[in-house]
PAMISE-228032 format. One record per residue (C-alpha): residue in three letters; x, y, z. Coordinates in steps of 0.5 Angstrom, whole numbers. Example, Ala and Ser with C-alpha at 12.3 -4.5 7.8 and 13.67 -1.06 7.14 Angstrom:
BEGIN
<pt code="ALA" x="25" y="-9" z="16"/>
<pt code="SER" x="27" y="-2" z="14"/>
END
This chain:
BEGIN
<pt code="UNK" x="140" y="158" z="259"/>
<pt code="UNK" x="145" y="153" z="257"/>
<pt code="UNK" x="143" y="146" z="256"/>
<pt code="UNK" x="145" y="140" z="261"/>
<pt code="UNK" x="152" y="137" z="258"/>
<pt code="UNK" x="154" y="142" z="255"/>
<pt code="UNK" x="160" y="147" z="256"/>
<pt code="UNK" x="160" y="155" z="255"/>
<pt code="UNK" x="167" y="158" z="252"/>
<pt code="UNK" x="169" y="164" z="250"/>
<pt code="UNK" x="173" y="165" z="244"/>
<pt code="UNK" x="174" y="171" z="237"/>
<pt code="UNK" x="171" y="168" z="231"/>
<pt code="UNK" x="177" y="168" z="224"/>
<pt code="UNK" x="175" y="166" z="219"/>
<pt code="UNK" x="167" y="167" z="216"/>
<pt code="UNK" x="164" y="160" z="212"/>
<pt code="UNK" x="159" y="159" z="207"/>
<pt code="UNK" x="152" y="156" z="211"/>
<pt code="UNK" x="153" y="162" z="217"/>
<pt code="UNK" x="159" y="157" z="219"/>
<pt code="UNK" x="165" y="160" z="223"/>
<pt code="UNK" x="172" y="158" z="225"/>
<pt code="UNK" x="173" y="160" z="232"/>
<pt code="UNK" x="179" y="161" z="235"/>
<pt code="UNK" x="177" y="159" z="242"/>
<pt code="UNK" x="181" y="163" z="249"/>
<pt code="UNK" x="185" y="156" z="250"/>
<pt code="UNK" x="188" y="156" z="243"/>
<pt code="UNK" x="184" y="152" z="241"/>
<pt code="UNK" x="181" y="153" z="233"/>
<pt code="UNK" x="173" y="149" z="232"/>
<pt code="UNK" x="167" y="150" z="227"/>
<pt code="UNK" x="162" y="153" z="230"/>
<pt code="UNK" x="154" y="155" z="226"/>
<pt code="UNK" x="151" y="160" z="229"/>
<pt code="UNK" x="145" y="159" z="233"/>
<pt code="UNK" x="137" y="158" z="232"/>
<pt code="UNK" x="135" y="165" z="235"/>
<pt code="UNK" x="141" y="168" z="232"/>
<pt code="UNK" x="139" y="166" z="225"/>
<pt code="UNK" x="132" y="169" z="225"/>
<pt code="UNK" x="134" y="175" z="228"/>
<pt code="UNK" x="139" y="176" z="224"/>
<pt code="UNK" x="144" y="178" z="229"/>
<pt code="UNK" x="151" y="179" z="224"/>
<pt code="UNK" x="157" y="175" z="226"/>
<pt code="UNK" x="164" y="177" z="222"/>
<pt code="UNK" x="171" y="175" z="223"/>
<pt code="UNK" x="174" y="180" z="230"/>
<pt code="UNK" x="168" y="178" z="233"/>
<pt code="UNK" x="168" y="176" z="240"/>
<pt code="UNK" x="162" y="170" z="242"/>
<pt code="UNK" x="160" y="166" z="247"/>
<pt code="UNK" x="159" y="159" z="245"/>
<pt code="UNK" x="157" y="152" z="247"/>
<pt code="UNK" x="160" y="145" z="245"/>
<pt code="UNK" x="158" y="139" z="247"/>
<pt code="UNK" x="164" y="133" z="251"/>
<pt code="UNK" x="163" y="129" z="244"/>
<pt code="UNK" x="165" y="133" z="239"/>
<pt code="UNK" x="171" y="138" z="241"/>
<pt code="UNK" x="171" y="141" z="234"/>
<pt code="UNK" x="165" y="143" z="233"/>
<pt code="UNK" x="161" y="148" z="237"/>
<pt code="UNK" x="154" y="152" z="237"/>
<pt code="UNK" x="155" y="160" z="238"/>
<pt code="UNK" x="150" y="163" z="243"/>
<pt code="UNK" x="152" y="170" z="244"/>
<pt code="UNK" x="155" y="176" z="240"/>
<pt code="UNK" x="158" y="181" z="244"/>
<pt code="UNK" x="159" y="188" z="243"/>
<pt code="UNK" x="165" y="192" z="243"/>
<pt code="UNK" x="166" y="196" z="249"/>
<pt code="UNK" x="162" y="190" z="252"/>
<pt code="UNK" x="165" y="184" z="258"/>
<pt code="UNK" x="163" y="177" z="256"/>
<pt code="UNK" x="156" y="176" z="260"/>
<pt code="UNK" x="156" y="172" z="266"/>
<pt code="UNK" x="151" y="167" z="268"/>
<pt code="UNK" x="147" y="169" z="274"/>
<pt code="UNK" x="149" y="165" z="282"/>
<pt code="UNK" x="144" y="161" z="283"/>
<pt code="UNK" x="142" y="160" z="290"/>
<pt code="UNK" x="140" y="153" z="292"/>
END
């Protein structure tokens, strides 16, 4: 569940850095740091450098983003639920 604020991208990750930081290349073009999740660390899901992720960033700082979900190969990126109102 994505928190109020934040906006959800989709991009492949390029480069794995120390402290499980990413360089991702974002769908748009755009190149951000990304650090890999809470939950993602403690079950200890594995990101390497050709994954696809899905990942959110705040509106102050469009560098930076936190990746949330890894998507597996033969897989389409998850998409949110319609929420009915």
């Amino acid at each position: 569940m994505a928190k109020t604020g934040v906006t959800e991208h989709q991009g492949i990750v390029t480069e794995a850095l120390p402290n499980t930081m990413f360089r991702v290349t974002l769908d748009d073009g755009r190149e951000i740091l990304a650090h890999l999740s809470g939950k993602m660390r403690m079950y200890r899901i594995s990101i390497m450098p050709g994954d696809k992720v899905k990942l959110e960033m705040t509106p102050y700082d469009p560098t930076k983003g936190r990746i949330t979900y890894r998507v597996r190969e033969g897989q389409n990126f998850p998409t949110p639920a319609p929420t009915s109102q």
